[in-house]
DRENMARNU-948192 format. One record per residue: residue in one letter; x, y, z of N, C-alpha, C, CB in turn. Coordinates in steps of 0.2 Angstrom, whole numbers, plus 5000, padded with zeros to 4 digits. Glycine has a CB too. Layout:
REM residues N
aXYZXYZXYZXYZ;...
//
This chain:
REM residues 391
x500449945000500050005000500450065000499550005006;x500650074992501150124992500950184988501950094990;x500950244990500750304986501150354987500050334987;x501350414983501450474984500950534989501650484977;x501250534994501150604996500550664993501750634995;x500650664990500250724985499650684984500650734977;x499550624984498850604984498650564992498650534977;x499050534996498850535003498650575006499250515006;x499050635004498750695009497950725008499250755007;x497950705004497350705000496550685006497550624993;x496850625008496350595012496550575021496150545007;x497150605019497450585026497150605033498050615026;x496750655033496150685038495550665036496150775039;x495350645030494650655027494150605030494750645018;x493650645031493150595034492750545027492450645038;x492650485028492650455020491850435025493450395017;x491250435021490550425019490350355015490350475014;x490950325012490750265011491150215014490650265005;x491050155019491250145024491050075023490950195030;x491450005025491049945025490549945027491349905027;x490249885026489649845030489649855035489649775032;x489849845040490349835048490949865049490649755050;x490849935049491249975050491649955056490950025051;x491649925061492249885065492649855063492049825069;x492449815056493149785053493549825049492949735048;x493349875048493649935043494349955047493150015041;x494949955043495650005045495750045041496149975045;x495350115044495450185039496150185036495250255043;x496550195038497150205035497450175028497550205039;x497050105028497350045023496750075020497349945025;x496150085022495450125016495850185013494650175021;x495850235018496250305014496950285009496450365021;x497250255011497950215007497550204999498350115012;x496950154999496850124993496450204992496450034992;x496150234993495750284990496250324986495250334994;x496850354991497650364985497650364980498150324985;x497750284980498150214977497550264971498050104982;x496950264972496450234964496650304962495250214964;x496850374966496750404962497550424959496250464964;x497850384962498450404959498450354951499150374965;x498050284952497750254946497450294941497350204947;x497050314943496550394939497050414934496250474946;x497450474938498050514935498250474929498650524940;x498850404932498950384927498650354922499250354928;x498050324921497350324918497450384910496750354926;x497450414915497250494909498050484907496950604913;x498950484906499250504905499150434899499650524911;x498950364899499050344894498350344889499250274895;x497950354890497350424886497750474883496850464891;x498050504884498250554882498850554877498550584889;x499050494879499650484875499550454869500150444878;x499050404871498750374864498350434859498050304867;x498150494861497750544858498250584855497350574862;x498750584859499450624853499650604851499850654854;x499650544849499950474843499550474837499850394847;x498850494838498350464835498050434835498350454832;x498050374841497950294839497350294845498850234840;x497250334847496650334852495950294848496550424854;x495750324843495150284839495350224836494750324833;x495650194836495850144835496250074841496250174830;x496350114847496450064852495750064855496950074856;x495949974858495649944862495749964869495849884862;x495550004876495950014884495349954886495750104889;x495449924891495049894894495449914903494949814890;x495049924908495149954913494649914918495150044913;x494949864922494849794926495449794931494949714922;x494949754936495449724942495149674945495649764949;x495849624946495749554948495149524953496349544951;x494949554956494549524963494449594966495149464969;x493849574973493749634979494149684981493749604985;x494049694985494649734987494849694993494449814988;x495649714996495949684999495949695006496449694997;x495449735010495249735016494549755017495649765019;x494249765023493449775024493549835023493049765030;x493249855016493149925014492349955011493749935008;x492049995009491550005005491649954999491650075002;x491149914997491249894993490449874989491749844996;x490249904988489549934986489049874988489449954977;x489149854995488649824999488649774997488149854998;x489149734993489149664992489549614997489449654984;x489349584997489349525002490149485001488549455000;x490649495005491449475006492049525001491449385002;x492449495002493149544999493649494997493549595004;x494049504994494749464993494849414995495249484996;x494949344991494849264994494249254995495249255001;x493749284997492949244995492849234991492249264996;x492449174988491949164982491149204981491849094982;x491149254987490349294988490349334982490249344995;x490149364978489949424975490549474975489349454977;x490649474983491249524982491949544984491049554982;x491949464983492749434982492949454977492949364982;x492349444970492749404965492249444959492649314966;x491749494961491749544956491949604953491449554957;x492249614948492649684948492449714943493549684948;x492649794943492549844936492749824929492949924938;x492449804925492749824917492649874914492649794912;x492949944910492649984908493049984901492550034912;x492749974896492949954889492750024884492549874886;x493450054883493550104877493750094870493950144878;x493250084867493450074858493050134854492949974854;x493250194855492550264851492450234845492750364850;x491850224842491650224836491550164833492050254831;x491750094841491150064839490849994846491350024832;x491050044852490750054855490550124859490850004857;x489850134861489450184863489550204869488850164863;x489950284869489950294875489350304880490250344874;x489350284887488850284892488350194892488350364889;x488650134887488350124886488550054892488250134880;x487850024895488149964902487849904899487749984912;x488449844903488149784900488149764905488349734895;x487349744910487049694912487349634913486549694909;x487349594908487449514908488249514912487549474900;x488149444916488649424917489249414913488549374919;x489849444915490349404911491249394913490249454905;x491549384913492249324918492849364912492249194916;x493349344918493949384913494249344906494649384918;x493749254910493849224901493549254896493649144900;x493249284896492949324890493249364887492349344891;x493849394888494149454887494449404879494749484895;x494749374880495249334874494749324869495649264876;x494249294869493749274864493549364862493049214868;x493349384865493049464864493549514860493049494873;x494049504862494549544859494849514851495249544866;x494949444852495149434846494549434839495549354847;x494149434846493349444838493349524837492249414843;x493349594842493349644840493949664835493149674845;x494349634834495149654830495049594824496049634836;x494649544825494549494817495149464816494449544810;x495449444821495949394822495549314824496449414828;x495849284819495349214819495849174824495149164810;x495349134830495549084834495649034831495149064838;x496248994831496148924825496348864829496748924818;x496548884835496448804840495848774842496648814848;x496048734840495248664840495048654848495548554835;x495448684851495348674858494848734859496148674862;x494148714863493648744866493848814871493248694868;x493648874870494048904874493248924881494548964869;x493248934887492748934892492448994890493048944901;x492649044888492449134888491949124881493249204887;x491749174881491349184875491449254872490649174877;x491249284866491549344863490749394866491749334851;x491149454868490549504870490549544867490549534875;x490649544860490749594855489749594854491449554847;x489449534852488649574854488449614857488249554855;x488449604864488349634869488749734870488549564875;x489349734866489749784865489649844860490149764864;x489349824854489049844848488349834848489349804842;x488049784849487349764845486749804850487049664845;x486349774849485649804852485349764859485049784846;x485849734860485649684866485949714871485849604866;x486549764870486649824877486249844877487049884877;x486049884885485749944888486150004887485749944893;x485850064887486050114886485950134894485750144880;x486550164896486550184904485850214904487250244908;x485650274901485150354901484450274899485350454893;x484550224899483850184897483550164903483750134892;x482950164904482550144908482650084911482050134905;x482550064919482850004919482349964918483149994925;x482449894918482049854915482049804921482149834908;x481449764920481549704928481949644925480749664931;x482049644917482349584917482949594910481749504915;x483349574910484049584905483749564899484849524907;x484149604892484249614886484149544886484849644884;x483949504879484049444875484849434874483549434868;x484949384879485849344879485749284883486549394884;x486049224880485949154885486149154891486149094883;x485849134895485849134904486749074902484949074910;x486849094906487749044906487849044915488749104900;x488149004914488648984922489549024924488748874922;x489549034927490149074929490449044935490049144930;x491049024937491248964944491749004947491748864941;x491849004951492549054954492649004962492149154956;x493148994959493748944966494048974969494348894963;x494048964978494749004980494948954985494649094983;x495348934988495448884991494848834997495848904994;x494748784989494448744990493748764990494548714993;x493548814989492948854991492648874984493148914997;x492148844982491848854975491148854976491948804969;x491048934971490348944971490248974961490149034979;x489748974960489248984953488849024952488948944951;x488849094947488549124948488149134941488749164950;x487349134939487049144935486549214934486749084935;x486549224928486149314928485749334935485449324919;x485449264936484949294943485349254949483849274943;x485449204950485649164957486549164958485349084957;x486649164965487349124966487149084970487949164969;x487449014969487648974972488448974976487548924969;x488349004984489048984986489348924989489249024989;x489948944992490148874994490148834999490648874994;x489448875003489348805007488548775005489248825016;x488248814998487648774997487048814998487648705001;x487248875001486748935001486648964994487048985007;x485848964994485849014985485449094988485048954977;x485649114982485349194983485249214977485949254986;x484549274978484349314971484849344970483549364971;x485149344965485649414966485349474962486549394963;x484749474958484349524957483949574963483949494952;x483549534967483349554972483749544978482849534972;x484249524978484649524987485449534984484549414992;x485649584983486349574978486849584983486449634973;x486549604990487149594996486949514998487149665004;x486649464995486649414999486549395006487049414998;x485849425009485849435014485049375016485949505016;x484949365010484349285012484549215008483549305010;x484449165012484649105008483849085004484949035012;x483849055000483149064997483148984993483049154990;x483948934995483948864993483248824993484548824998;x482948845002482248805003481848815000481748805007;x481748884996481148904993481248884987480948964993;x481848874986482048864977482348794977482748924974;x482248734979482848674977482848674974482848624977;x482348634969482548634960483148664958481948674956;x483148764960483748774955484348774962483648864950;x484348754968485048744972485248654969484948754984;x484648634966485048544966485148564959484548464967;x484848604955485148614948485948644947484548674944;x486148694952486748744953487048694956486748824957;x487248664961487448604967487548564962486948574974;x487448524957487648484951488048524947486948464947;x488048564946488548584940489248614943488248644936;x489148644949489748644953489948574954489648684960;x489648524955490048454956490248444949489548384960;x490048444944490348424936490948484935489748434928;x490848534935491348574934491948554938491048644935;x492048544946492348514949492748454947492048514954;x492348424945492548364944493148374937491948324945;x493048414934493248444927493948474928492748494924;x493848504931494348554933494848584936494248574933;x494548554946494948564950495448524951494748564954;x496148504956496548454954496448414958497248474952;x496648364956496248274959496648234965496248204951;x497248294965497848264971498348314969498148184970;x498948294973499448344975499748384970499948304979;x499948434966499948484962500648414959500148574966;x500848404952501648354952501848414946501548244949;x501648464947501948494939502848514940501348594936;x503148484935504048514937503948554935504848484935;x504648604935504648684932505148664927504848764937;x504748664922505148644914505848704912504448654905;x506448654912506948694912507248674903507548674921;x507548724898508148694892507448714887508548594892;x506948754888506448764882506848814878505648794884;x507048864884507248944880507948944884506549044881;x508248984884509249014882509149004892509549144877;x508749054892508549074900508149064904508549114901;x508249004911507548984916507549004920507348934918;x507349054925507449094930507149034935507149164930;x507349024941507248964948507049024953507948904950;x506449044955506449094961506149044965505949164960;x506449064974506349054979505749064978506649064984;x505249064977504449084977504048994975504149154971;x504648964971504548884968505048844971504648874960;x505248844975505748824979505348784985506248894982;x505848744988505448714994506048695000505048654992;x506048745004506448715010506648695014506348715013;x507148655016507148585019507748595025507348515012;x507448575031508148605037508048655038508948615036;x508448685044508548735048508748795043509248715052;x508348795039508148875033507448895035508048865024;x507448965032506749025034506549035024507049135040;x505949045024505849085020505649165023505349035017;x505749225017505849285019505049295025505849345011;x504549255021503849285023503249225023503549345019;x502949235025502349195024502049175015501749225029;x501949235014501649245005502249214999501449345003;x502149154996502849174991502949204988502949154987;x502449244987502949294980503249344982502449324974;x503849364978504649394981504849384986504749444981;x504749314988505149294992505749264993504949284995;x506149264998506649234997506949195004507049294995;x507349175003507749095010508149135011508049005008;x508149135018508649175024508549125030508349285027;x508949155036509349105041509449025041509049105048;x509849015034510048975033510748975037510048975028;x510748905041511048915048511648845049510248905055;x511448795043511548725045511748705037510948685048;x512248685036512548615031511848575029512948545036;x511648555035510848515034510248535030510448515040;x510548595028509848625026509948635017509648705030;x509348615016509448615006508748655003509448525002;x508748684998508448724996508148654988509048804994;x507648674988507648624981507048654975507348534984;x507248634970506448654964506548574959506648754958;x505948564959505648494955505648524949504848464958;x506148514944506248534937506148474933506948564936;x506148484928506248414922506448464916505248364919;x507048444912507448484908507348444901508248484911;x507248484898506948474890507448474886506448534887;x507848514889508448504882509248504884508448584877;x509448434886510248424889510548464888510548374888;x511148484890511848514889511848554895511948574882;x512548594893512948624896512448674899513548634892;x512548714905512048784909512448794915511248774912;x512548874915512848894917512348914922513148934914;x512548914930512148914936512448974938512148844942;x511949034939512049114944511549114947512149194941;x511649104953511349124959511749194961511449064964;x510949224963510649284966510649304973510149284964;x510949324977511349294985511149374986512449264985;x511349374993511549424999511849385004511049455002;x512349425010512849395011513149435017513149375006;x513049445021513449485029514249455028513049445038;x514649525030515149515029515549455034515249575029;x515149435039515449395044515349315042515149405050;x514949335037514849255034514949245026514149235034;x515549275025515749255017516149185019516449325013;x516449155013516749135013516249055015517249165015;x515649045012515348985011515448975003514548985014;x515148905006515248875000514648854998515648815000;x514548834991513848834991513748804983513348914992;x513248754982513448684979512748684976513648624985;x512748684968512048654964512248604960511648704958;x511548554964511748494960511148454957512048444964;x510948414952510648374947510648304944510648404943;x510348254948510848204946511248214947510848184940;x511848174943512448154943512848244941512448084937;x512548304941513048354939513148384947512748404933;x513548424947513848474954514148534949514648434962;x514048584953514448644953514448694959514248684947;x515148704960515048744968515548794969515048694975;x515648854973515948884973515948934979515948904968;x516348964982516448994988516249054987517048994989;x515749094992515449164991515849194995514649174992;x516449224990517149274995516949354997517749304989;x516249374992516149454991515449444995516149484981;x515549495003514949525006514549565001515149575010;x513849565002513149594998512649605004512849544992;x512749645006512249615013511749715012513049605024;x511549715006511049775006510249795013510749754997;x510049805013509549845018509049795012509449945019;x508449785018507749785015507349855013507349755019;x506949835007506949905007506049895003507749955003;x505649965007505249965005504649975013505349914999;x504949975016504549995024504350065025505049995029;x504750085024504950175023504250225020505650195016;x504350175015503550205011502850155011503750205002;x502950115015502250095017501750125020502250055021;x501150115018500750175021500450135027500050205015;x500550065028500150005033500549955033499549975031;x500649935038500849875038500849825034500849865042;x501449765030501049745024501049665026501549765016;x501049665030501049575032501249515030500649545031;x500849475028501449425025501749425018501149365025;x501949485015502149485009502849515011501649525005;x503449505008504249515008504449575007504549485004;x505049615008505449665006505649655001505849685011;x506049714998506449714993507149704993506249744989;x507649684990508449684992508749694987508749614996;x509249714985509549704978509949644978509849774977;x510049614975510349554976511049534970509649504974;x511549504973512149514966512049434963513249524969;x512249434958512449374955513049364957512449364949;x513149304955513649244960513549174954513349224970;x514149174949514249114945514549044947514549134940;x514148984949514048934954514748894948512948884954;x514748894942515148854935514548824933515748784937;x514548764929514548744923514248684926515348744918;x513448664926512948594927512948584918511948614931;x512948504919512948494913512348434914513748474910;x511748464911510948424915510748394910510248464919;x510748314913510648264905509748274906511048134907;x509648244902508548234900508348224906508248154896;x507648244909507648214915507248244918508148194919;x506848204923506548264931506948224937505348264933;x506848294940507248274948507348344952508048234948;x507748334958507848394961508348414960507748404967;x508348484958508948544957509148564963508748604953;x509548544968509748564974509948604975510048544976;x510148644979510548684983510748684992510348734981;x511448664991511648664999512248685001511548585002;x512248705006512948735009513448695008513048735017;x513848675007514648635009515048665017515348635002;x514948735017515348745022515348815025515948715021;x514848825031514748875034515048905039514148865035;x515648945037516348955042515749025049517249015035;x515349055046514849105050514549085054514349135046;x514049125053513249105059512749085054512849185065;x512749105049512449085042512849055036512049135040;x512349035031512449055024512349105021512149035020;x512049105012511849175012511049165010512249215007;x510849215008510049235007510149205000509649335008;x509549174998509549164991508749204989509549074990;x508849224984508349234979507949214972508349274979;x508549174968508449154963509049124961508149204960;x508849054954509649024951509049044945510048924953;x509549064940509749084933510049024931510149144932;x509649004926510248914922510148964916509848804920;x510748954912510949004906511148954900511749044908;x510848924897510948864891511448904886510148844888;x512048854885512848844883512948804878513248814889;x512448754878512648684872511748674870513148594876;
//
């Protein structure tokens, strides 16, 4: 939750009117941080408008202006029922606002449901690029609903029931937790249904009154499940020898011994108090294309603990070498937090450090990494191996 000044100040005193559900759960400062955050988005918003208009290319591009999920704490969130990681309405609903002038209608709103899979079908159909993979894609092209007559126009009347478009199913997973939403109902994930025309915060179950359609939605969440979610333990390796360069981040890595990861969250994170010989760092690779790769690893390193050794190995290959040169930079990125950021990591600048020459035959297995010899109180922090394909 990081912004410039000039827009925090903004709301730094401000009494703010739109307020969660349960204003208990609200932490103004993380609220006023993201109100910032959107208008500092805003700004930059208009600077690539602007740019595309002094290019020319403004009537001719596509913007499309979305975000991923809820928002990321209890905030206003136009009275819909959950945030970030639910499957409710509003976890997992967000803004699209789609600019094409001249052929689609400014002011104009579409009603129907529609998923970020629809973006690929949509886009390649408004640009007349033909899809030629025989493979069925989930989304559908909204280019009717964009152009035709089956939009609403915002300044029209509302109506009690949506434009002519076929009712469809929409699924949204978040750990383990799957719900389905149709133009009028959601089924969530414990089996509770809701009008979402007449109850859009979700605040009556209406399954008794309605079985038919909770055993009709409860059936297609089990096919869809059964279709799609994964059936046991994740086994995918991280395919190494496709392209020149495979980057290995501690974020795919896995632990083992008397090592830390930076944070709870993986992503940018990195392995620190590595303390023990015992301990090994590993990623489940399978290598597509044998030869020769050059191993750099991405380190930090207190000056009291140079001079480890530190060892990648694959199968039957090793390469290892002694980390002589301290790097022991600051974390950095506190300073400018507007809130505390929890389980997500700092930033460090990190050196490279060339390990030699793995020569990795065909194969899956583990790409190791381990100490040989920790003259310190530690090793060093790792953040990433670079393999560099040679032959």
């Amino acid at each position: 939750m990081q912004v410039p000044d000039q827009y925090f100040d903004r709301f730094a005193g401000k009494d703010v009117a739109q307020r969660a559900t349960d204003p208990a759960q609200e932490d103004m400062k993380m609220t006023r941080a993201a109100l910032a955050m959107m208008e500092n988005i805003d700004w930059n918003v208009g600077r690539v408008l602007d740019k595309l208009k002094s290019a020319g290319l403004d009537r001719d591009t596509i913007v499309l202006y979305f975000s991923d999920n809820g928002p990321n704490s209890w905030r206003w969130n136009g009275g819909m029922k959950g945030r970030k990681g639910s499957t409710d309405e509003g976890g997992v609903r967000s803004p699209l606002f789609v600019r094409f002038p001249g052929r689609v209608k400014p002011g104009t709103r579409i009603p129907q449901i529609a998923a970020a899979i629809d973006l690929l079908p949509t886009l390649a159909d408004l640009c007349a690029v033909p899809l030629t993979s025989k493979k069925p894609l989930d989304g559908k092209s909204l280019r009717p609903l964009l152009e035709g007559s089956t939009a609403a126009a915002a300044t029209a009347a509302p109506s009690t029931s949506p434009p002519p478009w076929p009712d469809r199913m929409i699924f949204s997973t978040w750990a383990k937790r799957t719900s389905v939403r149709t133009q009028q109902y959601r089924l969530d994930n414990t089996g509770a249904l809701y009008d979402m025309a007449a109850d859009p915060a979700q605040t009556t179950d209406i399954a008794a009154s309605k079985p038919d359609v909770a055993a009709r939605l409860k059936q297609a969440v089990a096919a869809w499940s059964a279709e799609v979610l994964p059936k046991g333990p994740d086994d995918r390796p991280y395919p190494v020898g496709y392209s020149k360069l495979t980057y290995l981040p501690a974020r795919d890595a896995v632990g083992h011994g008397p090592i830390k990861r930076s944070n709870t969250a993986p992503n940018s994170s990195y392995f620190t108090a590595w303390t023990s010989t015992d301990a090994t760092i590993t990623w489940d690779i399978e290598v597509g294309t044998p030869g020769d790769y050059e191993a750099t690893l991405h380190y930090t390193c207190a000056a009291a603990d140079v001079n480890c050794v530190i060892e990648a190995s694959f199968l039957n290959a090793r390469a290892s070498r002694a980390v002589t040169e301290a790097h022991d930079p600051p974390a950095r990125g506190a300073e400018i937090d507007r809130v505390f950021r929890g389980p997500e990591s700092y930033a460090k600048d990190w050196k490279p450090l060339s390990l030699g020459t793995l020569t990795l035959a065909k194969g899956r297995g583990p790409l190791t990494l381990r100490a040989l010899k920790i003259p310190g109180q530690h090793a060093i922090e790792v953040r990433y191996i670079l393999l560099t394909r040679k032959s």
